[in-house]
C-alpha positions in Angstrom: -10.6 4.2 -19.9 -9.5 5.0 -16.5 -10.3 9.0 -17.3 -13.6 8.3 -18.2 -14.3 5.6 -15.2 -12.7 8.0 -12.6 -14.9 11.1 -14.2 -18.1 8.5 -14.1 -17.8 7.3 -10.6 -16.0 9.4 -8.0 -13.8 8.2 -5.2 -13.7 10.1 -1.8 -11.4 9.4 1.0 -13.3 8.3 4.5 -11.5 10.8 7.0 -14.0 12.0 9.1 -15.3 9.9 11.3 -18.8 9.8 10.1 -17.5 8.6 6.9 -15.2 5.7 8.4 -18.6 4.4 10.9 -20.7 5.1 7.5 -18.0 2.4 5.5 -17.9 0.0 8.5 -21.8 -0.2 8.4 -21.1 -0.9 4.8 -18.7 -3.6 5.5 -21.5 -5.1 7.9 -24.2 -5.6 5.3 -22.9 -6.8 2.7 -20.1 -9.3 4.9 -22.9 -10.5 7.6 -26.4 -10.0 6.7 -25.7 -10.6 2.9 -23.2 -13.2 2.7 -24.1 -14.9 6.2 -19.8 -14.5 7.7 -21.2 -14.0 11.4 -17.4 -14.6 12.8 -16.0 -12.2 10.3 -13.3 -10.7 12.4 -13.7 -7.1 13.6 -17.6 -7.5 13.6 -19.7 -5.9 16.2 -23.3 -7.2 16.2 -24.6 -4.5 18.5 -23.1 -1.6 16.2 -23.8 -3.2 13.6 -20.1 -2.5 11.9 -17.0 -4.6 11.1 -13.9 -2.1 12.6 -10.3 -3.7 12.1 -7.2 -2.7 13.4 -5.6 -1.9 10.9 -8.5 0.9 9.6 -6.4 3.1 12.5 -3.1 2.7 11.0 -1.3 6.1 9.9 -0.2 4.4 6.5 -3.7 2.8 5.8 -6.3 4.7 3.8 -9.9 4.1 3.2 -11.8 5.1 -0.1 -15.2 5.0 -0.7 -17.7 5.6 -3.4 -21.1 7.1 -2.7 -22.5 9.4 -0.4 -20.8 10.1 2.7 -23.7 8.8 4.8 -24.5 5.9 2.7 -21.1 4.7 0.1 -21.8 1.8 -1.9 -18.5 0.4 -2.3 -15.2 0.6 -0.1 -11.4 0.0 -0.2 -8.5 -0.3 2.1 -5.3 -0.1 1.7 -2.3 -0.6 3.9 1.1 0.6 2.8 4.1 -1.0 4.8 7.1 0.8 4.3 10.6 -0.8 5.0 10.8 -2.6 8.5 7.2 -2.2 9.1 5.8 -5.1 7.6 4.3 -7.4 10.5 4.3 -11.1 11.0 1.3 -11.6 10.3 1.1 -9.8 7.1 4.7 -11.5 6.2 2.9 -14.9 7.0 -0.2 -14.2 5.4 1.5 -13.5 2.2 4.6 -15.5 2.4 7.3 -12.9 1.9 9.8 -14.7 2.9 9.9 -16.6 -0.5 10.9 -12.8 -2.1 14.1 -11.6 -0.7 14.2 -9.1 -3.3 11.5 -7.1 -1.5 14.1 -6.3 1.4 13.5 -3.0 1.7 10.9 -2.2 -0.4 7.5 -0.6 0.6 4.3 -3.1 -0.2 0.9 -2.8 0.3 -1.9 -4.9 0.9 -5.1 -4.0 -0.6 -8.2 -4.8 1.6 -12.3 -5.0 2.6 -12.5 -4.4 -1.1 -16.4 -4.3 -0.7 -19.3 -3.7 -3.1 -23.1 -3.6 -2.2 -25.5 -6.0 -4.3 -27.4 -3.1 -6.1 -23.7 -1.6 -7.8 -22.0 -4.6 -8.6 -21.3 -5.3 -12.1 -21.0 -1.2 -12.4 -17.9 0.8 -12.8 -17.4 1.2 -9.0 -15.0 -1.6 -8.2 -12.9 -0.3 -11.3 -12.8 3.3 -9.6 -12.0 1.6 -6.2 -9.2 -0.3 -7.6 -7.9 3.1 -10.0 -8.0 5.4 -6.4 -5.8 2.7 -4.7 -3.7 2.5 -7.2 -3.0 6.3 -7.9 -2.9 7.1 -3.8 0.0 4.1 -3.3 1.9 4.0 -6.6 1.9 7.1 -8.1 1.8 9.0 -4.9 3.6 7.2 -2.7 5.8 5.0 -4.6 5.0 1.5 -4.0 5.7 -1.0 -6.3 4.2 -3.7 -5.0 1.2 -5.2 -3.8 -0.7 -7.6 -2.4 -4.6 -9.5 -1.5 -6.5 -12.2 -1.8 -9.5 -13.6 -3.0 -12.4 -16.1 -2.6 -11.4 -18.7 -5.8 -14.3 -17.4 -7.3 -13.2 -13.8 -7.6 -9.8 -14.8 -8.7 -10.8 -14.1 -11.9 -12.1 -10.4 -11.7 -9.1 -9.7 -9.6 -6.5 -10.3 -12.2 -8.7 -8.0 -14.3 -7.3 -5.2 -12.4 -3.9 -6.8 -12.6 -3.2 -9.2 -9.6 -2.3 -12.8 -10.1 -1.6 -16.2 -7.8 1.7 -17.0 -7.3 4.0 -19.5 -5.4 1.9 -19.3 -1.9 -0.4 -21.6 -0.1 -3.8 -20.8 -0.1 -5.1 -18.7 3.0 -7.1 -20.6 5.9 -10.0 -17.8 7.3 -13.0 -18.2 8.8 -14.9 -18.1 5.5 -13.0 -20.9 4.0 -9.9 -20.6 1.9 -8.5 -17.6 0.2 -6.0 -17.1 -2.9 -3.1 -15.3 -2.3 -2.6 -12.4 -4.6 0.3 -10.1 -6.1 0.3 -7.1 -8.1 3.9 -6.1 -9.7 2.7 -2.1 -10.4 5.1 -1.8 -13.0 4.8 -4.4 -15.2 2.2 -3.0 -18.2 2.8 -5.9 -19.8 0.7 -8.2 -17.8 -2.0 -5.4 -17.0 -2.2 -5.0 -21.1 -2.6 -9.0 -21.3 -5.1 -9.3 -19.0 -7.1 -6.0 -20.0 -6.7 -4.1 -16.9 -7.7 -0.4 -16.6 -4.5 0.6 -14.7 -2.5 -0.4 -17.9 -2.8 3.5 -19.5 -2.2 4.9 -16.2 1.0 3.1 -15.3 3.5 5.3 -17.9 2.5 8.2 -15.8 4.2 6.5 -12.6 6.7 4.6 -14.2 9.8 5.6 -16.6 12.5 8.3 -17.2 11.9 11.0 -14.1 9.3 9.4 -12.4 9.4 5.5 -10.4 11.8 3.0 -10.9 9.7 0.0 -12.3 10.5 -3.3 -10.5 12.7 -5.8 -12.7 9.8 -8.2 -13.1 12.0 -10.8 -14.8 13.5 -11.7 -10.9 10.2 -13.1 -10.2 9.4 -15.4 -12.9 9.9 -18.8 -11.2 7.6 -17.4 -8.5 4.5 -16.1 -10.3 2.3 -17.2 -12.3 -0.5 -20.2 -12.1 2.3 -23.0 -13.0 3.8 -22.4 -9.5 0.4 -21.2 -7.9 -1.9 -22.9 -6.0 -4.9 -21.5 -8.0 -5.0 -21.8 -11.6 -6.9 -20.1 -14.5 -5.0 -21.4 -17.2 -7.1 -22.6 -19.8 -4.8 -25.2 -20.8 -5.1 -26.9 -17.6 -8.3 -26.1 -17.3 -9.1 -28.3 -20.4 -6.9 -31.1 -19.5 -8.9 -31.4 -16.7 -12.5 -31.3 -18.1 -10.9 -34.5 -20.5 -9.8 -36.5 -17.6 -13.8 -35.7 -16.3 -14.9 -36.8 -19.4 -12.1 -39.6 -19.7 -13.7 -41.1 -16.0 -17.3 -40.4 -16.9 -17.5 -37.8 -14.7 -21.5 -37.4 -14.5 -20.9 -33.5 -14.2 -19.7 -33.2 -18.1 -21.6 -36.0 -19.2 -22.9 -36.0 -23.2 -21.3 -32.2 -22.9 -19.6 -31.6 -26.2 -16.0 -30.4 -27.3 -17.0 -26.6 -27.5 -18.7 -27.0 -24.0 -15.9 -28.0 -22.7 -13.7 -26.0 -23.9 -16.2 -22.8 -23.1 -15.7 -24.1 -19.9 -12.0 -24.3 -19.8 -12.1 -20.3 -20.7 -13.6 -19.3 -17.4 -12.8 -22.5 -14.9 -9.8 -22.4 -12.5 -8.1 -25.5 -11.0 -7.9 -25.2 -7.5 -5.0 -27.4 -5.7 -5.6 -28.5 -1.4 -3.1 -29.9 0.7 -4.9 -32.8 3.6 -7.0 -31.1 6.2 -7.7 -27.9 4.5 -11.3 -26.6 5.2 -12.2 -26.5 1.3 -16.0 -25.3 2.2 -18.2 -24.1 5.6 -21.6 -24.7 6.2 -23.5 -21.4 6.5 -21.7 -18.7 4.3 -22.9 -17.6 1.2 -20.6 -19.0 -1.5 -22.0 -19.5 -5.2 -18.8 -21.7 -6.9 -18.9 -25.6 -7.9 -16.3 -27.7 -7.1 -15.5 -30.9 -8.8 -12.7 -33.5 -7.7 -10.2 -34.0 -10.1 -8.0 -35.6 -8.3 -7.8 -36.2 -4.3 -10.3 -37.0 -2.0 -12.2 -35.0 0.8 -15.0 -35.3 3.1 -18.4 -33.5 3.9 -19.0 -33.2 7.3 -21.8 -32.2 9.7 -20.0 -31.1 13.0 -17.6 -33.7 13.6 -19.8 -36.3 11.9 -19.3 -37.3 8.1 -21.8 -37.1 6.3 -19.7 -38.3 2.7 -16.9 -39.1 0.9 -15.8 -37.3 -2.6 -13.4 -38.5 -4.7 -12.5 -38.1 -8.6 -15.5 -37.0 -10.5 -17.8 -36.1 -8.2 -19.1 -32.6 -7.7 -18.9 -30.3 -4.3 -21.2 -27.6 -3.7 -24.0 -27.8 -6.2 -26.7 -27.2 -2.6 -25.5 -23.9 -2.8 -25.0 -23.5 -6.4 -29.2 -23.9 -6.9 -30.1 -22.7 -3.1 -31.5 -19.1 -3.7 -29.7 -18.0 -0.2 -26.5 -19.6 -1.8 -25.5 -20.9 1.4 -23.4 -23.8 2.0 -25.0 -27.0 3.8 -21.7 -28.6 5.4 -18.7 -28.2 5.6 -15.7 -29.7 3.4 -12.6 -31.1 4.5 -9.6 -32.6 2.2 -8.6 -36.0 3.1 -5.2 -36.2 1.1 -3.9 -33.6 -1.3 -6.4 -33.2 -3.9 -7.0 -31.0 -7.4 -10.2 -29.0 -7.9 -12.1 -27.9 -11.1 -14.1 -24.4 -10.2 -16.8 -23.6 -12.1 -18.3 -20.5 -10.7 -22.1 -19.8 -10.8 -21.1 -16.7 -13.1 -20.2 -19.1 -15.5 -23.0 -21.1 -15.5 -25.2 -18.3 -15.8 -23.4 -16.9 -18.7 -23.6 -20.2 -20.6 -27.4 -20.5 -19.8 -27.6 -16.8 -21.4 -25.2 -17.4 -24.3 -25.5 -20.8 -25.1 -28.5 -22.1 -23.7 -28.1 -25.6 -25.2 -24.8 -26.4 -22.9 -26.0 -24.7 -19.6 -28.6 -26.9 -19.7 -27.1 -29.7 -20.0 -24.6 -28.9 -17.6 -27.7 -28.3 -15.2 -29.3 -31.5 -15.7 -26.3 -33.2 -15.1 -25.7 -31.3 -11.3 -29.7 -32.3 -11.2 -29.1 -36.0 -11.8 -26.0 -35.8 -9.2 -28.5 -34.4 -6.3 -31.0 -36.8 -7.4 -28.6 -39.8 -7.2 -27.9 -38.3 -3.7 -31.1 -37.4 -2.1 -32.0 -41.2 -2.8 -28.9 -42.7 -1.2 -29.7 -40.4 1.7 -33.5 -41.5 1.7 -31.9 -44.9 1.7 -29.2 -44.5 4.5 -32.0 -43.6 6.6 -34.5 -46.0 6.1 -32.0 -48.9 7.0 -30.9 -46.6 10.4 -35.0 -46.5 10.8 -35.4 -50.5 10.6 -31.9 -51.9 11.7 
């Protein structure tokens, strides 16, 4: 698989300088004037590029796909050997929870970026397989790390990252799941199906790498210590307490809808005062409380209050610029079912019968809204 994806769909290194402005134009389209992030970090609105820091580090590397003047997709990755690893990085990712990496080289992979016109192609496979070859089998790192919006999460452990015992990532797009990628351990990449599993025996074994004793990490890894989780199991239990509260979201859908549900949902777990959602970006997932509360708000002002059952972000979810009307705070530590418009989308196409239930369900929600806001402001009109 990765032979024939890294034959298909060619990766170049950006060295020139050409090629880097070329990426960081990239970077700009897709991150500003696709997805609406106009305080992205590193952007500049008169070049019309996002240029970080760390793209002029001697141990980061950029790769992109496409034509030198025009690449469709980009990668960067930062490798931080031994004593280099700054605080920021160390906060970010909370090493300080793995003393075991004392001493060892990591990496963070970063402004993984794919245009609108090649996603869903081989290009963020062939990103993911140059990284991986350039810092593991070339240089020797055996770990790694990102993260994700929650509605990524799931194509990211594709190519063999996972959450683990960290708190999710405040930026100014809204929160991010932490990730980490233990190179060595083809077990997991085999689970999960990732193309870097018949690549790894060439870094790892007699002669070549150490592989990293993944057993030291257990009670740190995984989704039962994360807070991000795609387990199924958990994912189901919390579609029954939904439909245990009358939740109108999964109301009069069946066992097998639900439990289609369950095999692409993710339970997403805030602590008080995290910013869950911000008005203006682009940003496709539903959100539905399981347990918690939080708070839309417009500026300072709240707008309303969500608690158990009720659904967050279903504007955006039908909007066709996908962008989120207010912003959401968490009141009180609170547990979110994701539902990501991928999913619905693949329901409507596969089993048209439950998608459409589930969209007359969000219909009936915004209905039951739009009239209490009609209402709200007819008695603010006459009182």
């Amino acid at each position: 698989m990765a032979a024939y994806v890294t034959r298909a769909c060619p990766v170049r290194r950006a060295t020139s300088q050409a090629e880097r402005e070329a990426v960081f134009r990239l970077r700009y389209r897709v991150y500003v004037q696709e997805l609406g992030k106009q305080h992205v970090l590193g952007a500049n609105h008169h070049l019309k590029e996002i240029h970080d820091p760390e793209d002029e580090r001697g141990n980061s590397e950029i790769f992109y796909v496409g034509e030198p003047g025009r690449p469709t997709g980009t990668l960067r990755v930062d490798i931080y050997h031994a004593g280099e690893v700054t605080e920021d990085v160390r906060r970010r990712f909370c090493l300080d929870r793995f003393p075991e990496f004392k001493g060892e080289a990591v990496c963070e992979s970063a402004r993984f970026v794919v245009d609108r016109a090649s996603r869903g192609s081989v290009v963020a496979m062939a990103l993911a397989i140059a990284g991986f070859r350039r810092t593991v089998m070339e240089r020797g790192v055996r770990v790694g790390f990102g993260y994700a919006a929650p509605g990524l999460v799931h194509a990211y452990r594709k190519l063999g990252l996972r959450p683990y015992c960290a708190g999710l990532i405040p930026t100014a797009d809204g929160l991010r799941v932490p990730l980490i990628s233990i190179h060595s351990d083809i077990a997991y990449l085999r689970a999960v199906g990732s193309p870097l599993a018949s690549i790894v025996a060439e870094a790892f074994g007699p002669g070549r790498h150490a592989p990293f004793d993944i057993t030291r990490l257990r009670d740190r890894i995984g989704h039962r210590v994360a807070p991000f989780s795609t387990d199924a199991i958990e994912v189901r239990a919390a579609l029954q307490t939904l439909h245990d509260h009358n939740a109108p979201v999964v109301a009069s859908l069946s066992s097998k809808a639900l439990n289609l549900i369950a095999k692409q949902g993710a339970i997403v777990r805030v602590n008080a005062g995290d910013q869950m959602l911000r008005a203006g970006l682009v940003d496709r997932e539903l959100f539905v409380v399981v347990e918690g509360r939080l708070a839309a708000k417009d500026g300072s002002k709240t707008i309303a209050e969500m608690g158990l059952g009720e659904p967050i972000g279903e504007v955006a979810l039908f909007a066709d610029t996908g962008r989120r009307s207010a912003d959401v705070i968490a009141l009180e530590p609170s547990r979110l079912l994701l539902v990501g418009r991928n999913v619905i989308d693949r329901l409507l196409r596969d089993e048209p019968h439950i998608g459409g239930r589930l969209l007359v369900n969000l219909a009936r929600v915004m209905a039951g809204r739009l009239t209490g806001n009609v209402s709200s402001l007819a008695e603010r009109r006459f009182y």
